[in-house]
C-alpha positions, 0 to 999 in steps of 0.5 A, spaced: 680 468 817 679 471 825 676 477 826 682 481 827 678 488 830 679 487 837 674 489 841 680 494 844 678 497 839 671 498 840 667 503 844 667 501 851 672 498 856 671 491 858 668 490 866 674 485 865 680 481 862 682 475 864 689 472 862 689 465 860 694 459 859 694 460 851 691 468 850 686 472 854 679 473 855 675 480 855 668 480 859 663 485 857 656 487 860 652 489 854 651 486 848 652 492 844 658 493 847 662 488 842 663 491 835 658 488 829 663 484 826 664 480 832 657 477 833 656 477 825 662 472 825 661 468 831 653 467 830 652 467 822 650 460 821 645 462 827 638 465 828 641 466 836 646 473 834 646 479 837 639 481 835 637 475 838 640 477 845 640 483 845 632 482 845 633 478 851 637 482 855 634 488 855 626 485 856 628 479 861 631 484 866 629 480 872 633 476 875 639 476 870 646 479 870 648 478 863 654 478 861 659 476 855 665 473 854 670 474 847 676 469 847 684 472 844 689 467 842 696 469 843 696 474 837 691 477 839 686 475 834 678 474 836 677 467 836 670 466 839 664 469 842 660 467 848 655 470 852 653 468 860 648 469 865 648 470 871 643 468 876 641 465 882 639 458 881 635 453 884 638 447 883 633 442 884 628 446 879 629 440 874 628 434 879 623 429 880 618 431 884 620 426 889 626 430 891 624 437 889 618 436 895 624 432 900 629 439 897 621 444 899 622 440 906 628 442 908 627 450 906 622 451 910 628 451 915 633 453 910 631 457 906 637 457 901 637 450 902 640 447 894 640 455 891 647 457 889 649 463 883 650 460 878 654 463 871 652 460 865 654 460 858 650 459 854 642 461 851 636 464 857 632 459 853 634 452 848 640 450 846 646 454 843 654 452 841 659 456 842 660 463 837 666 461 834 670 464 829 672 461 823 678 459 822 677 457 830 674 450 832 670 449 837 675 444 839 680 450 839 678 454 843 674 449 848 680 449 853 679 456 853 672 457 854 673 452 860 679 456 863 675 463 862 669 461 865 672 458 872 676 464 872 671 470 871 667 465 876 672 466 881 673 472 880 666 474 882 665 469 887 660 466 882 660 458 886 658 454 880 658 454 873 655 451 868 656 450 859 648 451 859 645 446 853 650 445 849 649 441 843 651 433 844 653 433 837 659 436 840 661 432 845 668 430 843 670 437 841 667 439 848 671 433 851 677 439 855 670 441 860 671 434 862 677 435 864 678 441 867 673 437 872 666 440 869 661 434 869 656 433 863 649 431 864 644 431 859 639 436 859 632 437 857 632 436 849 628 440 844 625 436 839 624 437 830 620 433 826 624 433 819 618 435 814 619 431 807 612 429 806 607 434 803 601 434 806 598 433 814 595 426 812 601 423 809 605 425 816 600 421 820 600 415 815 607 414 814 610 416 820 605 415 826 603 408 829 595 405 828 593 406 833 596 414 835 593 415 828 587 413 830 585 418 836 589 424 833 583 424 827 578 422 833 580 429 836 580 433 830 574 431 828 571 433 834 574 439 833 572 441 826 564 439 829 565 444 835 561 451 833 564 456 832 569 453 828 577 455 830 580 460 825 587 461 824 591 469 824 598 468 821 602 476 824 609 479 823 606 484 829 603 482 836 601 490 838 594 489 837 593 482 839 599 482 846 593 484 850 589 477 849 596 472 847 599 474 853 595 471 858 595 465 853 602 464 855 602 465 862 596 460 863 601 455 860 607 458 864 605 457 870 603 450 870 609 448 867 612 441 870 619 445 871 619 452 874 624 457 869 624 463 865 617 466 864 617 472 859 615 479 859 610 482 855 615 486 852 619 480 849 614 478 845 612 485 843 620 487 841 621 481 837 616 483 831 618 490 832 625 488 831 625 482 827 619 482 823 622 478 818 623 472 822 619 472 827 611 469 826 605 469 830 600 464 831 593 466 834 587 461 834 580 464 835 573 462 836 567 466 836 572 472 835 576 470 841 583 468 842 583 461 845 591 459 843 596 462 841 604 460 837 611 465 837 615 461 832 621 464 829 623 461 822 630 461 820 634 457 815 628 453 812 626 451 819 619 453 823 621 454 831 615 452 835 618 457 841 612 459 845 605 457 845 599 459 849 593 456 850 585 457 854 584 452 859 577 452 859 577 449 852 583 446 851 582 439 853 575 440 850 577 442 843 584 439 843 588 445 841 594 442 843 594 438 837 589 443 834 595 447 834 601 443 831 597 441 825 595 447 823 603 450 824 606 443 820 601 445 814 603 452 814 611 450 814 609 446 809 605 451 804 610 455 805 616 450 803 620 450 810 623 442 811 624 442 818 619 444 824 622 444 831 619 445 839 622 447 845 623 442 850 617 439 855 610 435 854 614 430 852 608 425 852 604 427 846 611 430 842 614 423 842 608 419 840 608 425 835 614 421 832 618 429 834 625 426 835 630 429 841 636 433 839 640 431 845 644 436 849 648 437 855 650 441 861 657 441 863 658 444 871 662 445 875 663 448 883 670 451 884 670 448 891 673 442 889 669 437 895 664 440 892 665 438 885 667 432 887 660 431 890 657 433 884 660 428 880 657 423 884 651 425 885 649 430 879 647 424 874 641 422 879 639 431 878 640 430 871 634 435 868 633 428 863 631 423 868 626 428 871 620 427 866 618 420 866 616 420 857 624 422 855 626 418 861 623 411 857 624 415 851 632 414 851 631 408 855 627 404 850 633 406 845 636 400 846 635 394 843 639 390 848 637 384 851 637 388 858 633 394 855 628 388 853 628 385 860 626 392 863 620 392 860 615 393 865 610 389 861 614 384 859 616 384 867 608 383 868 607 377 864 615 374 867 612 375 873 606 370 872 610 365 870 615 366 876 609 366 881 606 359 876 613 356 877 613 357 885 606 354 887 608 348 882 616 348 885 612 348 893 606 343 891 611 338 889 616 340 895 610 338 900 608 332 896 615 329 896 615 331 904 609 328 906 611 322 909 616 326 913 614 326 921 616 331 925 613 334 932 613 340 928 611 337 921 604 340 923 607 347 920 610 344 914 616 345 916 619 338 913 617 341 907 624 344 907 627 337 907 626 338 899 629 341 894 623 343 890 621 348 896 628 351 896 626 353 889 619 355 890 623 360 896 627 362 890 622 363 885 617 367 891 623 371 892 624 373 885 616 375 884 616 379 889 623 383 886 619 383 879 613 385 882 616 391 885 620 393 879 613 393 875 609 398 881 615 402 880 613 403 872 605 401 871 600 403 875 596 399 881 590 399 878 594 397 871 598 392 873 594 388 878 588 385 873 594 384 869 597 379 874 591 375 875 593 371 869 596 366 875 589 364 875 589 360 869 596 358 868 596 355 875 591 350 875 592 348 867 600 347 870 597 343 874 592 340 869 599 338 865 604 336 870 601 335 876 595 330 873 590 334 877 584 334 874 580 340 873 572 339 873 567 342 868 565 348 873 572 349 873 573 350 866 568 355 866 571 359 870 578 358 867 574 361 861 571 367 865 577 368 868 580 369 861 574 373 858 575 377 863 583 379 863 582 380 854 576 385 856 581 389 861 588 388 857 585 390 851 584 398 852 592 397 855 595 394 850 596 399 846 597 404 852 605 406 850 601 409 844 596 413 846 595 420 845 
């Protein structure tokens, strides 16, 4: 049944109340603010409940206005839960660096040039549904939410308003966001491994590639024969260690690909002194000094790898990355948990580490209605998941579609050889049938274009140089080129067999050396999807 003490009830007044088409919405400024029973009804399946934010809201105080919605139906019965953030948001933090550098050139004459406030609902950091209350579903109280955000977003003279990383799973239950004219694009996804093997070894032989395999054993061998050898403390309190992990974790931080929250010291201090059951504390030593470090939280069976800090004058040499994520899947294991799960970013090693995505969503909206309609054209191209080129080939190689398959820059690689090959034979037969042409101007080759071969050729040039392009968009020049040098064999062996030309010995030899060649170049690419 709902909750039925309202929060009328409870010890302060709410900032505002809001009227809404089918009930009300009450806004609070802190979390304490609303009564227990609320929050343990609308976050009990979620290690995200009052302790969780009321940890953040009172340790990441710079920059955030935190705020919390409790939704009413008619009767006046709680129905949800929803906590807000209000921040000024840098809307091209989570696009390519392309653009980001177009957006910083700007600024420099506009400083607030792609800066807006924003009101989100949702987590400071990961994903988050709505906190509903039973019997409400979050199908049920979705128009509601929606309403209540534009509104309080009106009243505060919020421009902007986003659903922060709402699980994908709900997309259907969320569908009244789209329309009351929200845009939904796809956020950076935090990522789990489910762990239903029994030791590290037996995940790297049945869910990781040969290849992958075989260089993440490489790197802890080399590793596990460096001197001292690394050494792992598992603490329920950071007080003793803060001094030595905290550092860790602003190296890490600060060189982050996308520019959001950063931490303060007292958020990790405060979670073990408040929470000590959940939250757990990873820090790796050498010769007695710490060189990497882990704040995970466990909840319901699952490891949740939240932050992690890392020594950069040693963490390429020694690995700690993967140093690291085996060290946390054995202790899942030893202590019977069945799921590991890590927040977004690093996508590369993660997604060759066979870690699956939990695809979430954004849902924004702008209350100027030119704005918003803007926004609905242009927000897919600032999606924060098209912004990091590993999740971008993730979620494009997903599919198995003929055009997925033909996007395939290697493939493209091979398909542009065959294309230049077809041009230079359609071109050679184009000028022989022309050759007995004659023409003031046949000393160019312009008779050539009396045949229809030469218009083939043409085409197929044409189709080169677009393939070509696609290819350099994707593989490096210094990849791609060597690899396009395989026309260098397959023009004179088309010749050869249809054209009739001859190919003397000292040609074949270099048709051969041609050939040793590409194998020795293309070998170290073949696999390189599957490297670490």
């Amino acid at each position: 049944m709902s909750v039925v003490a309202s929060p009328l009830h409870g010890r302060t007044e709410p900032l505002a109340t809001i009227s809404l088409s089918s009930g009300s919405a009450l806004v609070y400024a802190n979390a304490s603010d609303v009564a227990p029973e609320i929050w343990r009804a609308a976050f009990a399946d979620s290690h995200k409940d009052f302790e969780y934010y009321r940890l953040i809201e009172e340790t990441m105080t710079t920059g955030f206005d935190y705020r919390y919605l409790v939704l009413l139906n008619r009767q006046q019965d709680v129905i949800a839960l929803q906590p807000l953030i209000n921040v000024d948001q840098d809307l091209a933090a989570t696009t390519r660096s392309t653009i980001t550098r177009g957006v910083n050139f700007v600024r420099k004459l506009w400083p607030r040039f792609f800066r807006s406030r924003m009101l989100l609902a949702g987590c400071l950091v990961g994903d988050a549904a709505p906190g509903v209350i039973p019997p409400a579903s979050v199908k049920d109280i979705a128009g509601m939410l929606a309403e209540a955000l534009t509104t309080y977003a009106r009243q505060e003279s919020i421009p902007l308003v986003s659903g922060k990383d709402f699980p994908h799973a709900l997309r259907r239950d969320l569908a009244p966001f789209i329309a009351a004219n929200y845009t939904r694009l796809p956020s950076f996804a935090p990522l789990m491994l489910d762990l239903n093997f029994t030791t590290f070894d037996e995940y790297m032989e049945k869910r990781l590639s040969r290849t992958t395999r075989k260089g993440l054993r490489r790197k802890l061998r080399k590793t596990e024969a460096a001197s001292p050898p690394i050494t792992l403390e598992v603490l329920t309190d950071c007080s003793a260690v803060i001094d030595e992990i905290y550092p860790l974790y602003l190296q890490v931080a600060k060189r982050a690909p996308v520019e959001f929250e950063v931490f303060s010291r007292e958020y990790f201090l405060e979670a073990g002194k408040r929470t000590q059951d959940r939250h757990r504390y990873f820090v790796w030593r050498r010769g007695g000094k710490a060189i990497a470090f882990s704040f995970c939280t466990l909840w319901n069976g699952a490891l949740y790898d939240n932050d992690i800090g890392l020594d950069y004058d040693v963490a390429h040499k020694l690995n700690l990355y993967y140093v690291t994520f085996r060290d946390l899947i054995e202790w899942a294991l030893q202590n019977g948990l069945k799921e590991y799960h890590c927040a977004p970013f690093n996508y590369d090693p993660k997604l060759h580490l066979r870690l699956q995505p939990i695809d979430v969503d954004l849902y924004v909206r702008h209350r100027s209605t030119i704005i918003n309609a803007f926004i609905k054209w242009i927000g897919p191209w600032f999606a924060p998941a098209r912004s990091d080129p590993a999740l971008r080939r993730y979620y494009e190689g997903d599919s198995m579609s003929p055009l997925k398959i033909f996007g395939n820059p290697w493939l493209q690689i091979a398909l542009n050889a065959l294309i230049v090959t077809a041009s230079e034979l359609f071109l050679k037969i184009g000028a022989r049938n022309t050759a007995h042409l004659t023409h003031p101007l046949s000393w160019t080759g312009f008779t050539g274009l009396a045949s229809i071969w030469t218009w083939l050729g043409i085409v197929c040039v044409i189709l080169s140089l677009v393939s070509w392009l696609y290819v350099l968009r994707q593989v490096p020049l210094s990849i791609a080129f060597p690899l396009s040098n395989v026309v260098h064999v397959l023009v004179p062996l088309s010749c050869w067999i249809l054209l009739g030309e001859l190919i003397s010995p000292r040609r074949w030899c270099g048709i051969a050396l041609v050939l040793v060649g590409l194998i020795i170049v293309a070998k170290p690419f073949a696999h390189i999807e599957e490297k670490l």
